[in-house]
C-alpha positions as a Markdown table, in Angstrom:
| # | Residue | x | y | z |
|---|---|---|---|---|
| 1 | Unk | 14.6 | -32.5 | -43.9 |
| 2 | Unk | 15.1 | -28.7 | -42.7 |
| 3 | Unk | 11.7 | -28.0 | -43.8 |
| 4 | Unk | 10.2 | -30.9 | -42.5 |
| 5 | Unk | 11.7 | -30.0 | -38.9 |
| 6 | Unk | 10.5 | -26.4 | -39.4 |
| 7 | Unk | 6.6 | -27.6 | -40.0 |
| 8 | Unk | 6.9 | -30.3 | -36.9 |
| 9 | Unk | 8.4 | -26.7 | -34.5 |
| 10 | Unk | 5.2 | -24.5 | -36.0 |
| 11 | Unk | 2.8 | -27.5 | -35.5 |
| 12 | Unk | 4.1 | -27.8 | -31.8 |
| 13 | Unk | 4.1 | -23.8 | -31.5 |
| 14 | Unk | 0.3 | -23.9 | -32.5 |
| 15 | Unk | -0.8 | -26.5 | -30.4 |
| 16 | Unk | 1.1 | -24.9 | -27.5 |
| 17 | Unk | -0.7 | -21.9 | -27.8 |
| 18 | Unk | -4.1 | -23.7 | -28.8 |
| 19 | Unk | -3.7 | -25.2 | -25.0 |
| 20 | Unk | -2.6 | -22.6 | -23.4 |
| 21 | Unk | -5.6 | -19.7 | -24.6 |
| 22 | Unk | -7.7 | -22.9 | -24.1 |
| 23 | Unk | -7.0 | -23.2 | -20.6 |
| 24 | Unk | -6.4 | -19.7 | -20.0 |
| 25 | Unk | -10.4 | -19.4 | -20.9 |
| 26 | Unk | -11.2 | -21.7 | -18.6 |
| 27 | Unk | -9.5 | -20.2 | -16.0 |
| 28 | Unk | -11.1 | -17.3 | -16.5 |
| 29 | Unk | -14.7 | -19.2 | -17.2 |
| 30 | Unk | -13.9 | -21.1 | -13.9 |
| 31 | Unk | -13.0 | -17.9 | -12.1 |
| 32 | Unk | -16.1 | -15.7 | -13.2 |
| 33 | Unk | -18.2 | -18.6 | -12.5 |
| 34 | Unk | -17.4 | -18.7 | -8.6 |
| 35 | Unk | -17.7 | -14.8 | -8.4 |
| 36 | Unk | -21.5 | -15.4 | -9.7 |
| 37 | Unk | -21.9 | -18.4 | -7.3 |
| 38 | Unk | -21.0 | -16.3 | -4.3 |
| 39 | Unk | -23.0 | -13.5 | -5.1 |
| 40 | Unk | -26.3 | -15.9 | -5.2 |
| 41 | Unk | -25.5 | -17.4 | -1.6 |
């Protein structure tokens, strides 16, 4: 039951930081994306 509980906590860890470097890249995708726009207009 313990151990059980243990795997569900890591599964929710690793998910948790799959989204979060996930969006964190596409923050920083999103971000160098606009500095190229504005240096073509």
């Amino acid at each position: 039951m313990i151990k059980e509980f243990k795997d569900l906590i890591d599964n929710l860890k690793f998910s948790f930081y799959k989204v979060l470097l996930t969006s964190w890249e596409i923050i920083a995708f999103y971000k160098s994306g606009n500095k190229g726009i504005s240096k073509n207009t």
